[in-house]
N, C-alpha and C positions, 0 to 999 in steps of 0.2 A: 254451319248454323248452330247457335243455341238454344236449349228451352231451359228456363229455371224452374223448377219442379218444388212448389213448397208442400211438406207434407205437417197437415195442423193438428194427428193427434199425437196424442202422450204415450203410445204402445207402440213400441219396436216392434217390428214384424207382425205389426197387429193388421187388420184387414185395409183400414185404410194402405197401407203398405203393398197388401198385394194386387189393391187398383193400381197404385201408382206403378208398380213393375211389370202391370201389364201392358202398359203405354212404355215403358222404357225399353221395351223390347221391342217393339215397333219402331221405336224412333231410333235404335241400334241399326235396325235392318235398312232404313232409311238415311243411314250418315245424319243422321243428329247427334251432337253430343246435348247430354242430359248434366244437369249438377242439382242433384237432390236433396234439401235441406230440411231434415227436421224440426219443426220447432213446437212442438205443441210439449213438449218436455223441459222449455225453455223456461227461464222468471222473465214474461215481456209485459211489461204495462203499460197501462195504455195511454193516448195523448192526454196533455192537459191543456194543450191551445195556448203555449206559450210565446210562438210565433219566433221562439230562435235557428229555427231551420230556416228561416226567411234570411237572417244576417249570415249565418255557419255553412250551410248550403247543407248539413245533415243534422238530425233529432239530437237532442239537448242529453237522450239518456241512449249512452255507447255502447249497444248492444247488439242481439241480432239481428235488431235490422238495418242500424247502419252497415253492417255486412252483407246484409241480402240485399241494399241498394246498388253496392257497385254490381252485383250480382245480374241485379235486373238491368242496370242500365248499359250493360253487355249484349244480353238476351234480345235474340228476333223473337219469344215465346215465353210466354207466363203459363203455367198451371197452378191452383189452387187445391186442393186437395181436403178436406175439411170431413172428421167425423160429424154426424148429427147430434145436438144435446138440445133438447125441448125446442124442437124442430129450430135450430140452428144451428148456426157453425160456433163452435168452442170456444170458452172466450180469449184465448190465446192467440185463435186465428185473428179473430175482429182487430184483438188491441194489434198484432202485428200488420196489418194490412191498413188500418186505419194511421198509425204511421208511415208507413212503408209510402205510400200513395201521397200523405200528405206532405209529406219531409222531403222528397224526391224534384228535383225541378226539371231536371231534362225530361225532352220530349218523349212520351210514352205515345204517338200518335203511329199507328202500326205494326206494332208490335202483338201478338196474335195473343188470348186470352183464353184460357178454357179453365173451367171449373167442373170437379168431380167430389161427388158427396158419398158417404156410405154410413147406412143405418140397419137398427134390425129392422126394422119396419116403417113407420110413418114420420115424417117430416122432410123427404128429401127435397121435394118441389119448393119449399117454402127456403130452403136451406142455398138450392144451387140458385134462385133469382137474388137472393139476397148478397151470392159472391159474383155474380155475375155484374151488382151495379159497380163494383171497383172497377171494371173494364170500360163500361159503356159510358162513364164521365170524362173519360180523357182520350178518346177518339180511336181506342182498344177496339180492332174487330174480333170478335168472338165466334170461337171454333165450334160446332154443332156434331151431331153426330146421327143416327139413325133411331134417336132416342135420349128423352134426358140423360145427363151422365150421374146415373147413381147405381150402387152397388149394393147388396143386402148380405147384413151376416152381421152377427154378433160373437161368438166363441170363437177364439183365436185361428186365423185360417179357414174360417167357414166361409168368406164370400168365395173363397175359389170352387163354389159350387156354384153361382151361379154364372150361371153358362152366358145367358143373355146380357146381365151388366158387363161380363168382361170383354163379349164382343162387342158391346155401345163403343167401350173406351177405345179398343185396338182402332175400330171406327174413327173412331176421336181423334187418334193420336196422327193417322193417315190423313185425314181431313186436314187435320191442321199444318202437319209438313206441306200440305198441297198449299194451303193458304200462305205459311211462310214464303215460301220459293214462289210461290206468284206474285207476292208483294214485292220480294226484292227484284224479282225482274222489272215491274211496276215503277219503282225505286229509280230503278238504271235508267230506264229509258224517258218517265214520265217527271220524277222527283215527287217529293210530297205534295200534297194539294195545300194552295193556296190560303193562310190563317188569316182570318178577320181578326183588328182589334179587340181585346176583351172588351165587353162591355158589362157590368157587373151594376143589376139594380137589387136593389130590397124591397119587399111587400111594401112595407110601412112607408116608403116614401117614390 
């Protein structure tokens, strides 16, 4: 099984980093392979709603994310990974995931979803609901853990102090392999549940 592991800040080895190695160690010990892609150090911008991913089947500007689509549409697992900036995700993440989801057309329906934030202090709440609606639109079930997944630290290597975010995640990361591997037995035996036609209305009419 795979999980694609996106990591959205701009600092190497910065903390964000050491949430994300703290799930990649869990999911080692569990036979998952991991593929970790940096991109918060990336030039990715963001959509303009040109609707050529509709004719092309991928985003009109050929960058990392059309790389990180075949990526994802391998993956039984998403992770998000996103430092906090005035309680949000970067805007690196947003433009790459606001892409990534929309330019995509095969089915993301079970494919398991978790999002981890890390700040010095205040905005994580606001941060992980906001990466979480990427999942919850497209029939993504999302991975929980024994606590939101957020991490604290600011100076380089400082989240590896706290103790409590890095057991959330390891949480996290066991949770979710449990959720993978019960979906694809789910898979084998049941197949995907049954799609209603779109039906697609607008306010205004």
């Amino acid at each position: 099984m795979k999980v694609l592991i996106i990591n959205g800040s701009p600092r190497v080895n910065g903390n964000t980093s050491v949430a994300v190695n703290e799930m990649v160690k869990v999911f080692n010990e569990e036979d998952i392979e991991t593929d970790v892609v940096m991109i918060g150090n990336k030039a990715i911008r963001g959509c303009i709603a040109c609707g050529s991913c509709y004719k092309n089947g991928k985003c009109v500007f050929d960058d990392a994310v059309n790389e990180l689509a075949k990526k994802f549409e391998e993956a039984d697992g998403l992770v998000v990974a996103s430092p906090v900036y005035y309680a949000s995700a970067n805007a690196t993440t947003i433009a790459c995931l606001d892409r990534l989801f929309y330019s995509t057309g095969f089915d993301k329906r079970m494919k398991v979803g978790a999002s981890v934030v890390v700040a010095r202090r205040g905005g994580c709440s606001s941060t992980f609901d906001e990466l979480n609606k990427y999942f919850t639109i497209c029939g993504m079930p999302v991975a929980s853990s024994q606590y939101w997944n957020s991490v604290h630290g600011r100076e380089k290597s400082e989240a590896n102090k706290d103790l409590e975010g890095l057991q959330t995640l390891r949480a996290l990361a066991r949770n979710m392999t449990f959720l993978m591997k019960s979906i694809a037995l789910g898979k084998e035996q049941f197949g995907l549940p049954d799609e209603e036609e779109w039906q697609p209305t607008h306010f205004i009419r």
